[in-house]
VEXVEX-109471 format. One record per residue (C-alpha): residue number from 1; x, y negated, z. Coordinates in nm, 3 decimals. Each point is the difference from the previous one (the first is absolute). Layout:
! residues N
@nr: NUM | east: X | north: Y | up: Z
...
! end
This chain:
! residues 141
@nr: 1 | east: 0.887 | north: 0.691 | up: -3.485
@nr: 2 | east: 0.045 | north: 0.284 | up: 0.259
@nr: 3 | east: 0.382 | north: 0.019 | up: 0.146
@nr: 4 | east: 0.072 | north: 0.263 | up: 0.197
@nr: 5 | east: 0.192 | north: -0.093 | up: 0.314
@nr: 6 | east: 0.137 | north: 0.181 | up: 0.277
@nr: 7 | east: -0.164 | north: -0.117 | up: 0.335
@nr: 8 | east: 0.298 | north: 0.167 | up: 0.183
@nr: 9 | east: 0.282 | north: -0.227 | up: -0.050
@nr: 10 | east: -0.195 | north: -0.346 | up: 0.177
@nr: 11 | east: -0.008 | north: -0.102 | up: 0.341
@nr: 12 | east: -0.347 | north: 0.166 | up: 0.166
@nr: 13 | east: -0.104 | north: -0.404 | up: 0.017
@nr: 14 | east: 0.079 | north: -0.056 | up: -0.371
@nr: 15 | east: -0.197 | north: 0.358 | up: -0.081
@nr: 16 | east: -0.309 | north: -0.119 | up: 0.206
@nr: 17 | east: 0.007 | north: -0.342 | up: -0.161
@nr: 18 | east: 0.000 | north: 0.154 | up: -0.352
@nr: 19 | east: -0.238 | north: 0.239 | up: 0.057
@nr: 20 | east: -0.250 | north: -0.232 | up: 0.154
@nr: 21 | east: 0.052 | north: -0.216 | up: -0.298
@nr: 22 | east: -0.086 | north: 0.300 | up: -0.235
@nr: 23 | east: -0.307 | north: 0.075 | up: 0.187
@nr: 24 | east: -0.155 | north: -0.377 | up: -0.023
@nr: 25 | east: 0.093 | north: 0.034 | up: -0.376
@nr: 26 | east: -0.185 | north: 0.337 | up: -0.030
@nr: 27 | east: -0.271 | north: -0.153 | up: 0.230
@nr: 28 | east: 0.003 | north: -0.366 | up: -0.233
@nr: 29 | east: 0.006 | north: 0.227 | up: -0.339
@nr: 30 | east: -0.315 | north: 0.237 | up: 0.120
@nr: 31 | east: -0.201 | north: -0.303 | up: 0.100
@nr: 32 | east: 0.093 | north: -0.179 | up: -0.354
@nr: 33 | east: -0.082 | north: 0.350 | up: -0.199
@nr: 34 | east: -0.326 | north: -0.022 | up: 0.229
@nr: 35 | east: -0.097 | north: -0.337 | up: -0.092
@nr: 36 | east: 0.059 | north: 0.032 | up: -0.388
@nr: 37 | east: -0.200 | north: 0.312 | up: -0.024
@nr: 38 | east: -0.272 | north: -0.190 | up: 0.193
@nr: 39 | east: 0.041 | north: -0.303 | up: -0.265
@nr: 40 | east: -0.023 | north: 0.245 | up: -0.278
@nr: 41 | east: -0.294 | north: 0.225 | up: 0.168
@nr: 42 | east: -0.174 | north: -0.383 | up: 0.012
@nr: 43 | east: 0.067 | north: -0.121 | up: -0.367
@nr: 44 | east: -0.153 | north: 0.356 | up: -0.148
@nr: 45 | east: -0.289 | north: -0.088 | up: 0.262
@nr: 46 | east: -0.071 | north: -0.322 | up: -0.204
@nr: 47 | east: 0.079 | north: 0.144 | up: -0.349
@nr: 48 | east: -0.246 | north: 0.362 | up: 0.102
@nr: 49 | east: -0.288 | north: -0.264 | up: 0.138
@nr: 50 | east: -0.040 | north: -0.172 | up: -0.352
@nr: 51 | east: 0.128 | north: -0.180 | up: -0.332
@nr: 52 | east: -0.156 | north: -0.011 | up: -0.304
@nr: 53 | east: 0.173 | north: 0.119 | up: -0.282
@nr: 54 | east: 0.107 | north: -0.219 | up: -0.262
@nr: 55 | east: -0.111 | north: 0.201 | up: -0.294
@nr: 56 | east: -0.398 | north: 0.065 | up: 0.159
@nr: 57 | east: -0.250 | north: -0.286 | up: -0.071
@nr: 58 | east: -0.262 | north: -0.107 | up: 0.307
@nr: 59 | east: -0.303 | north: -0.126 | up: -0.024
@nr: 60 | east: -0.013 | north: -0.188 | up: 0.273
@nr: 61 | east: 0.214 | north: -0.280 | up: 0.145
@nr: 62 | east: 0.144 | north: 0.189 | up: 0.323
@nr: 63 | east: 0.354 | north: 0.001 | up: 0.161
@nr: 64 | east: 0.268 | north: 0.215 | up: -0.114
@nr: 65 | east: 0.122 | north: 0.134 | up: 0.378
@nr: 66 | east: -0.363 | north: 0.010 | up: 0.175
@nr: 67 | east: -0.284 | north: 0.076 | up: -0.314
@nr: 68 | east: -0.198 | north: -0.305 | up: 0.202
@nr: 69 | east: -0.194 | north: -0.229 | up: -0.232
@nr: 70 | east: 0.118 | north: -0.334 | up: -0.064
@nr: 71 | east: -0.218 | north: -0.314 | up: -0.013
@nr: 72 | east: -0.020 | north: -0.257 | up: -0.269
@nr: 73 | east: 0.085 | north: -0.296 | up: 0.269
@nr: 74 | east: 0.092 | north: 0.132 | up: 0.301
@nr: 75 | east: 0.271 | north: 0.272 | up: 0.048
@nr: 76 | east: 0.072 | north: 0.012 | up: -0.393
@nr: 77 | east: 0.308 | north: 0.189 | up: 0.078
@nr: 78 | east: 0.352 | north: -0.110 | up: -0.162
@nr: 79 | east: 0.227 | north: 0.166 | up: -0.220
@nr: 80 | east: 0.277 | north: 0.191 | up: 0.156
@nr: 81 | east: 0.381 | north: -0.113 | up: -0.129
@nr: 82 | east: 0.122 | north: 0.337 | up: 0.013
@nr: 83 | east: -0.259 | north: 0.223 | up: -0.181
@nr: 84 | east: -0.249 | north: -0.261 | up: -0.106
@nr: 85 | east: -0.300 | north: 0.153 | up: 0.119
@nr: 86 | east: -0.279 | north: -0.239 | up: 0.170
@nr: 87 | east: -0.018 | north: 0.082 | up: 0.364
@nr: 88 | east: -0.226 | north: -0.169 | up: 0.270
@nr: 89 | east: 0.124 | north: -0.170 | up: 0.269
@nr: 90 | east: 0.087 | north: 0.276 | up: 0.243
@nr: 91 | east: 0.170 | north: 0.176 | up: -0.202
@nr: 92 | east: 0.244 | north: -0.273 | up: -0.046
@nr: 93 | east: 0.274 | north: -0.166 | up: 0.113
@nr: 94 | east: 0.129 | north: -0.384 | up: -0.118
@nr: 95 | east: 0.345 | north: -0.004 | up: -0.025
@nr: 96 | east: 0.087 | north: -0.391 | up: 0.108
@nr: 97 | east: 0.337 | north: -0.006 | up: -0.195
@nr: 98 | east: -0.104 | north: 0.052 | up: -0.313
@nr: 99 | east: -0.365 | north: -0.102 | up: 0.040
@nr: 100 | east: -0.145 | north: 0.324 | up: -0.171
@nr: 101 | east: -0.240 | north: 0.274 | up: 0.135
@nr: 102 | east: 0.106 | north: 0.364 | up: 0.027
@nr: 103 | east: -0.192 | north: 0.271 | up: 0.068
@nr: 104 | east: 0.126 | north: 0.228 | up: 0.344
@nr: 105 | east: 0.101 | north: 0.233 | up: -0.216
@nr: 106 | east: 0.226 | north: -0.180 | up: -0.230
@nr: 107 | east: 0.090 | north: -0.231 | up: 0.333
@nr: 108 | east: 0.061 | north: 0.336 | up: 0.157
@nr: 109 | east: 0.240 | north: 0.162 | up: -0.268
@nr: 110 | east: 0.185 | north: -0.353 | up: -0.062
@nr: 111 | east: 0.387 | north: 0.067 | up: 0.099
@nr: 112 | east: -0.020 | north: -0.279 | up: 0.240
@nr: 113 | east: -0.199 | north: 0.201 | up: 0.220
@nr: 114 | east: 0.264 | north: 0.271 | up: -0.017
@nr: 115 | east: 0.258 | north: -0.193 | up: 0.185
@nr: 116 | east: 0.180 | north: 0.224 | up: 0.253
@nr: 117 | east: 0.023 | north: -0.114 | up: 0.329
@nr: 118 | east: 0.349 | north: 0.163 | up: 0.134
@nr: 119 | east: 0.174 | north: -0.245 | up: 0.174
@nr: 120 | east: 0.311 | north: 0.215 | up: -0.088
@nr: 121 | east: -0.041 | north: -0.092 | up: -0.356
@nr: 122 | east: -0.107 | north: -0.360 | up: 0.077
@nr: 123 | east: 0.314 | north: -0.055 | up: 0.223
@nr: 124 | east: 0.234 | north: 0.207 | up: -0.287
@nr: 125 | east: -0.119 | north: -0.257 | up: -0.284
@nr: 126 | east: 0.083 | north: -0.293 | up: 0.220
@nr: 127 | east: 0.288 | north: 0.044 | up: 0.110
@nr: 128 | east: 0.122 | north: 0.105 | up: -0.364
@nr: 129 | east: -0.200 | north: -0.305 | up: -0.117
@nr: 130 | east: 0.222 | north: -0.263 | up: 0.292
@nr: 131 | east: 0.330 | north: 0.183 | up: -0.112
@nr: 132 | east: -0.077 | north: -0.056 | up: -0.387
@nr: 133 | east: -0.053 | north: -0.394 | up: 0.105
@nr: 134 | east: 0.303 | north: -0.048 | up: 0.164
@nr: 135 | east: 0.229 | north: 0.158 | up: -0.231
@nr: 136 | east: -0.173 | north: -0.225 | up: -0.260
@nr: 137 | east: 0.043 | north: -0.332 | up: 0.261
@nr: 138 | east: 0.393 | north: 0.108 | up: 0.014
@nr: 139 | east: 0.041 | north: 0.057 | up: -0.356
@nr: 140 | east: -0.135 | north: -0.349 | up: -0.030
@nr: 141 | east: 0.215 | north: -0.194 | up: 0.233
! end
C-alpha cells in the first residue's frame, strides 16, 4: 500500500520523524526478505542433500535424509509424520506436543516454523484482539 504524500506541508520535526520511521521499516523489511531467503536457501539444502523417493524400492534399510545404514537394534530409525520415510536419529527431530518424529525436512517446511517475527504485526493483532474483548465484555454487561 504505497501513498504518496507530500513531505512539504509538515513541520521539519514531523518530516524527520517520518522519514526516520520509513527508513527502520525499509531497514526491518530488507533484514526480514534476508532472513526468508536464507530459510528457503536452507530447506532446498536439506531437500538437494537427500530423500528417497516414494515410488523407488531400496535394498537396504538406510535413512531417507542421510543414505546411512540403519541397525536392527540400535539406531533403527523412526518413521517421519510428515512424509513417512524412516530416518535415523540425526536426521530427526521429536516434536514433544504431539509425541511424533519428523524428519528436518518436514520439521523444516511445517508452517509453524514460518511464523513471522514483526513485532509490528504482533503488536497490530493484539491490540485488535484487546479491543474485540472489550466490546464483547460491554455487550455483556
Amino acid at each position: 500500500m504505497a501513498h504518496e504524500v507530500d513531505l512539504e506541508s509538515f513541520k521539519e520535526l514531523e518530516r524527520d520523524i517520518i522519514l526516520r520511521v520509513l527508513y527502520r521499516d525499509q531497514t526491518v523489511q530488507s533484514t526480514e526478505e534476508e532472513r526468508v531467503r536464507k530459510l528457503k536457501s536452507h530447506l532446498q539444502h536439506l531437500r538437494w542433500k537427500g530423500a528417497k523417493s516414494s515410488s523407488q524400492e531400496y535394498k537396504e534399510k538406510c535413512c531417507a535424509r542421510c543414505q546411512r545404514a540403519l541397525g536392527l537394534l540400535l539406531n533403527r530409525g523412526a518413521v517421519c509424520q510428515g512424509c513417512s520415510h524412516r530416518v535415523c536419529s540425526e536426521c530427526r527431530v521429536f516434536l514433544r506436543r504431539t509425541r511424533a518424529w519428523k524428519c528436518t525436512v518436514c520439521f523444516e517446511d511445517s508452517p509453524q516454523r514460518h511464523v513471522t517475527h514483526c513485532e509490528s504485526e504482533r503488536c497490530h493483532i493484539r491490540s485488535s484482539s484487546v479491543r474485540k474483548d472489550q466490546s464483547s465484555e460491554k455487550t455483556a454487561k
